[in-house]
N, C-alpha and C positions, 0 to 999 in steps of 0.2 A: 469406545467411540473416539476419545483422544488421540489414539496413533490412526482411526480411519482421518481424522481430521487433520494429521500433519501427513498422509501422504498424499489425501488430494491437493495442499497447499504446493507441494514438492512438484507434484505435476503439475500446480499452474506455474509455477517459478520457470521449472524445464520450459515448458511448451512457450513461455513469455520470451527463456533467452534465445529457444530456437527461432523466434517470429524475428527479433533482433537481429541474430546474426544473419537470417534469412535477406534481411532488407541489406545487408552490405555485399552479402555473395549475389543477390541477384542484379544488383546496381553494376557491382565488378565484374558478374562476368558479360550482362550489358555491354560496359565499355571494352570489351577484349580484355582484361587482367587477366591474369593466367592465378586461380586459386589454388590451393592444394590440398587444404587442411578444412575439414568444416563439421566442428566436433561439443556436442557437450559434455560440459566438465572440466576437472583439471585432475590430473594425475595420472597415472595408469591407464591405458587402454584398456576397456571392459569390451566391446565387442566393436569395430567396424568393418567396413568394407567400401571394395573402390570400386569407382564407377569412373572412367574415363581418365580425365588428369587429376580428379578429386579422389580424396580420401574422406568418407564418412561417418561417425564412428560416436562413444558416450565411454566418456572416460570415468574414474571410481568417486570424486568426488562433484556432485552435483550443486556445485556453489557459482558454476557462472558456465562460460560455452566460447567460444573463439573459432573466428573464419579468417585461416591465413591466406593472404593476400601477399605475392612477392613483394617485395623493395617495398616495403613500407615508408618507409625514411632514409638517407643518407648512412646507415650502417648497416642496415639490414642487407647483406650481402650472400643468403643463406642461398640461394639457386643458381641453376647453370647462366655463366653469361651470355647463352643465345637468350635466354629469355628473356633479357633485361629489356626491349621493347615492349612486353607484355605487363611489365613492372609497375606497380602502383604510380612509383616516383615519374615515372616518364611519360605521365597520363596528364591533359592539358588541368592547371589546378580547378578549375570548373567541374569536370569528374571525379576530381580527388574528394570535392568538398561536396559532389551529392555522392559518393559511396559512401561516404563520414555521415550524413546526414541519414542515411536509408536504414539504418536501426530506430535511430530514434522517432524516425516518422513511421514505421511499422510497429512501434508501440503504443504511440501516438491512436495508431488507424484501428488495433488491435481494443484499446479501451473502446471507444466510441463505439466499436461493432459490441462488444461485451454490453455494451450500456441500453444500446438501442436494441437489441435481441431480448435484452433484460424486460425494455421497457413494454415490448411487442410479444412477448410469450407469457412468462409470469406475471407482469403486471408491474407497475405501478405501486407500492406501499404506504400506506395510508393509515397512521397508528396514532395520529394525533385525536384522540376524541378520548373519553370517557370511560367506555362500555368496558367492562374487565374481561380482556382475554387471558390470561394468567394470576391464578392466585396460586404463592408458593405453599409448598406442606410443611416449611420449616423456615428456621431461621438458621441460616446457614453458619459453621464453626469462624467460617473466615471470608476474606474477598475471594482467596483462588477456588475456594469449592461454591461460592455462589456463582463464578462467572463459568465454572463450566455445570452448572447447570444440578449441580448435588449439594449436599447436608454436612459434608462433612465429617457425621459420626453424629453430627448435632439431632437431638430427638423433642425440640423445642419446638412448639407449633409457630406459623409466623404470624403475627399481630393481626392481619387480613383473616386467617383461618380462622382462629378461635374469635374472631369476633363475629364469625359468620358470614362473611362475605361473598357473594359466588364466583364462578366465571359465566358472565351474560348479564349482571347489574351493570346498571349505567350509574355513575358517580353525578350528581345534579349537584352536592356542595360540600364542600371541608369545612366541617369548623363553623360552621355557620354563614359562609362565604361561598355565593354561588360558582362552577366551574362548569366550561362547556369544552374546553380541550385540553388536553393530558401536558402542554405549554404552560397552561397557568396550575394543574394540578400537582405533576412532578415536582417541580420546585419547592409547591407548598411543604408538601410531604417530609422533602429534603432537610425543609427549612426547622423542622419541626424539632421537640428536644427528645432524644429516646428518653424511656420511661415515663413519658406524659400519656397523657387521653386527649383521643380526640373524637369529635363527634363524625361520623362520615353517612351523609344523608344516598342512598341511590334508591334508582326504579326498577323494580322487579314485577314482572308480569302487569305493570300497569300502577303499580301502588307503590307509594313511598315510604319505605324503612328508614329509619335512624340508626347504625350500629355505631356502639364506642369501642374505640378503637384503642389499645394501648401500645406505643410505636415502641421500636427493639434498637438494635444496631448493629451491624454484623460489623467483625473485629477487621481493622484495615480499610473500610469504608468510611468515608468523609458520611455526615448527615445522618437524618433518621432512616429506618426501613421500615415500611409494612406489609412488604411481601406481594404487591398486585404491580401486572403488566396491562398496557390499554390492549385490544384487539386489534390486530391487522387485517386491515381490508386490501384487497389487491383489485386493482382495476387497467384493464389492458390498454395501451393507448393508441391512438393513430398513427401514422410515420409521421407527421408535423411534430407530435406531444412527443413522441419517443425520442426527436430529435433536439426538442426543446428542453428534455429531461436530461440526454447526454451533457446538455450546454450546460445548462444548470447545476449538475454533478461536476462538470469540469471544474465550472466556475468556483464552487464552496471546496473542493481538491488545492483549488491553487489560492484561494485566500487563507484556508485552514495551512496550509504549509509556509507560505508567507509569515503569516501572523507568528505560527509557529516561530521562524527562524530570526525571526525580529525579536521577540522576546526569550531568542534563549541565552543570549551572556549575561539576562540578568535571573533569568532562572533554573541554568544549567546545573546550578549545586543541587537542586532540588530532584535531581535525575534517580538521587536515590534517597528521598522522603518519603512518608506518606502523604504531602501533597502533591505529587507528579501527576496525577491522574487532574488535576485541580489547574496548572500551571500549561498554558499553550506551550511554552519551551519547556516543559519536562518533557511533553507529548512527541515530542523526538524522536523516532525507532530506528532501529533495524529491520531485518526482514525477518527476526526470530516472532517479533509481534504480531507480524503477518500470520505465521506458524501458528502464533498460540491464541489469537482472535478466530482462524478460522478451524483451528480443533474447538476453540469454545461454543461455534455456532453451528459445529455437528453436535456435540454436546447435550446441547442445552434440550431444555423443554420446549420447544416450538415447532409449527406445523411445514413440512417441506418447501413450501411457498417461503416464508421465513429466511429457514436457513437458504434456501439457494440465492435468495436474492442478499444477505450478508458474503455470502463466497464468489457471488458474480460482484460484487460490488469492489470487495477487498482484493479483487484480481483485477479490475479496473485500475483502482489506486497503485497499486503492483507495478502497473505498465507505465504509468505517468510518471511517478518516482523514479523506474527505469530509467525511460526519455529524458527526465530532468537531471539525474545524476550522471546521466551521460555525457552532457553540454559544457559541465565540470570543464573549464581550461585549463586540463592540468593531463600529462601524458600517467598510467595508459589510457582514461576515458578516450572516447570520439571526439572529445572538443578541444583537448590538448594538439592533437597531431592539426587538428581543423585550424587551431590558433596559431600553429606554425608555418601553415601552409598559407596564413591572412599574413603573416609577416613578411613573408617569401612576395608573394603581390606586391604587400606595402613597399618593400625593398626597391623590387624591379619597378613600380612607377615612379618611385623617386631615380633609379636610374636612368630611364629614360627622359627623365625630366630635364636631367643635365646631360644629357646626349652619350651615357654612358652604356654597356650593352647588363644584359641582366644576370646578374651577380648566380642565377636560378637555387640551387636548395641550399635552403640551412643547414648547419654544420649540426646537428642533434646534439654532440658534445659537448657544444657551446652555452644550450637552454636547457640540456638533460640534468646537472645538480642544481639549480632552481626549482627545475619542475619536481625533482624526486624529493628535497626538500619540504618543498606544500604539500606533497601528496603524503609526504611521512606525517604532518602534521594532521591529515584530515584521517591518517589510518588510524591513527591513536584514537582519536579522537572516534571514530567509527568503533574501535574496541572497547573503550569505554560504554560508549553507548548500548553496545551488543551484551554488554557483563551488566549493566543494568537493568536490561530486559528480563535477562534469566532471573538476576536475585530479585528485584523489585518492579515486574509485570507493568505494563498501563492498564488499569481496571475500564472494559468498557461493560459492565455490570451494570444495574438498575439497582 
């Protein structure tokens, strides 16, 4: 179930850079550009074919996708010179900066459809309550055999199991402490110390039991475990709610990244502790985590509704990262060349300002060991972060 899980991820990644490159080839060839190339991948040609003046095609490595456009910038001199009117560069900078912009607004357009389709076919999830829809058979060997969904080897029942617990009690109190949603429950649980008891009151067919509980810990996991999931209820919404839902998902997307990236020079060391899952700036990924979140939620123990709405979700987030990484002022992203083509403007209105004529394209030369410099800093730095994923995972386990 783990390789079905990293290649539906693979297809959403493809299908995400094709919507991307899609929005620049259909901007550019909108304005007259003359394109050539409009291909996923990098390396080696696995299979294309032409259709007019374009070449279409999926080369051997599936790690990104590119739509050439002639005259990109001031050296890009690769095509015949009749074409040079057709040429990126020769294109009023107004077109330049919506071709630039037309990926990252079809990834943009691409979540929100994902979100609202989401919200309008499966539903809506609804997991904060009580009622147990998952009680585990084990207490798993480690964090990576609980997050996809297995034991490990481990043949230990989990602390919910043997203490009798079903799937279908509703949890009324911990410990002696009333609980009406899995907000105030989770944490408790969390908070707890493995190897203690506790008391856990729920409602079965109408009557109230007492089971004690004695809490575990699975190795690599922060907190106690007792092995219970709430129930997910799925409820479908209106296009208002589904649109409201989109908002809302955006919204906690771009605070959780935010927050993220604010706190990570002071928790970037922790990229490879055991508290990164714990640390908003350890939570930093790559798109390996994307990989191995959504192999974890084919994985896992849950009901299709579930896992699809985890894989529409995290191909949502996919697309906005995209969009967002894109904006990056730094060449090659879209928002590097888009920053030189703001400079190119700035330039010419200051020349016209003093009655001088406009100086028109930057010299790429000139900004190109700057830019390659930053962007060498943020590759490392993307390396790092991609070698921490593989050795030391983000747990998003319960």
């Amino acid at each position: 179930m783990g390789l079905i899980g990293w290649v539906i991820f693979l297809l959403v990644l493809c299908f995400s850079i094709m919507v991307h490159e899609a929005g620049h080839f259909l901007t550019a060839k909108k304005f007259g550009m003359k394109v050539t190339r409009f291909f996923v991948g990098f390396g080696p040609t696995l299979w294309s074919f032409r259709r007019g003046e374009t070449e279409y095609g999926i080369k051997a490595l599936l790690v990104g996708g590119f739509c050439k456009i002639i005259g990109m910038h001031s050296l890009d001199d690769e095509h015949d010179p009749l074409d040079e009117p057709r040429s990126f560069r020769n294109k009023p900078r107004w077109q330049r900066i919506v071709v630039l912009c037309g990926g990252v607004v079809m990834n943009f357009v691409l979540a929100f459809v994902l979100l609202i389709g989401l919200a309008l076919t499966i539903g809506i999830a609804n997991d904060n309550t009580t009622q147990l829809g998952v009680v585990t058979p084990c207490v798993a060997a480690n964090v990576t055999a609980l997050d996809n969904g297995g034991c490990g080897g481990s043949k230990t029942p989990s602390p919910a199991l043997a203490a009798g617990l079903r799937v279908g009690d509703t949890v009324v109190a911990y410990n002696g402490k009333p609980v009406s949603d899995w907000t105030t429950l989770g944490p408790l649980i969390k908070a707890g110390k493995p190897g203690s008891e506790v008391s856990v009151t729920v409602r079965r067919d109408g009557q109230l039991l007492t089971k004690h509980v004695k809490l575990a810990q699975v190795k690599g996991r922060p907190g106690a475990y007792m092995g219970v999931s709430p129930v997910t209820a799925f409820q479908v919404a209106s296009p208002l709610g589904a649109a409201k839902f989109a908002g809302s998902f955006t919204s906690q997307i771009f605070s959780g990244m935010g927050h993220a990236l604010t706190n990570l020079p002071s928790s970037a060391g922790k990229l490879f502790s055991k508290q990164r899952s714990t640390e908003s700036g350890g939570q930093v990924a790559s798109v390996v985590t994307f990989g191995q979140q959504t192999s974890q939620a084919v994985s896992a123990d849950l009901g299709w509704r579930s896992k699809a709405e985890i894989i529409v979700a995290l191909a949502a987030e996919l697309n906005f990262i995209l969009a967002l990484g894109n904006i990056v002022p730094l060449m090659p992203f879209d928002g590097g060349l888009a920053a030189v083509i703001g400079w190119e403007s700035l330039r010419g209105w200051y020349a016209r300002l003093r009655g001088r004529p406009d100086p028109g394209l930057v010299d790429i030369r000139k900004v190109l060991p700057v830019m390659v410099g930053l962007f060498a800093i943020l590759a490392v730095f993307s390396v790092i972060v991609l070698f921490a994923d593989i050795v030391n995972p983000v747990s998003i386990g319960q």
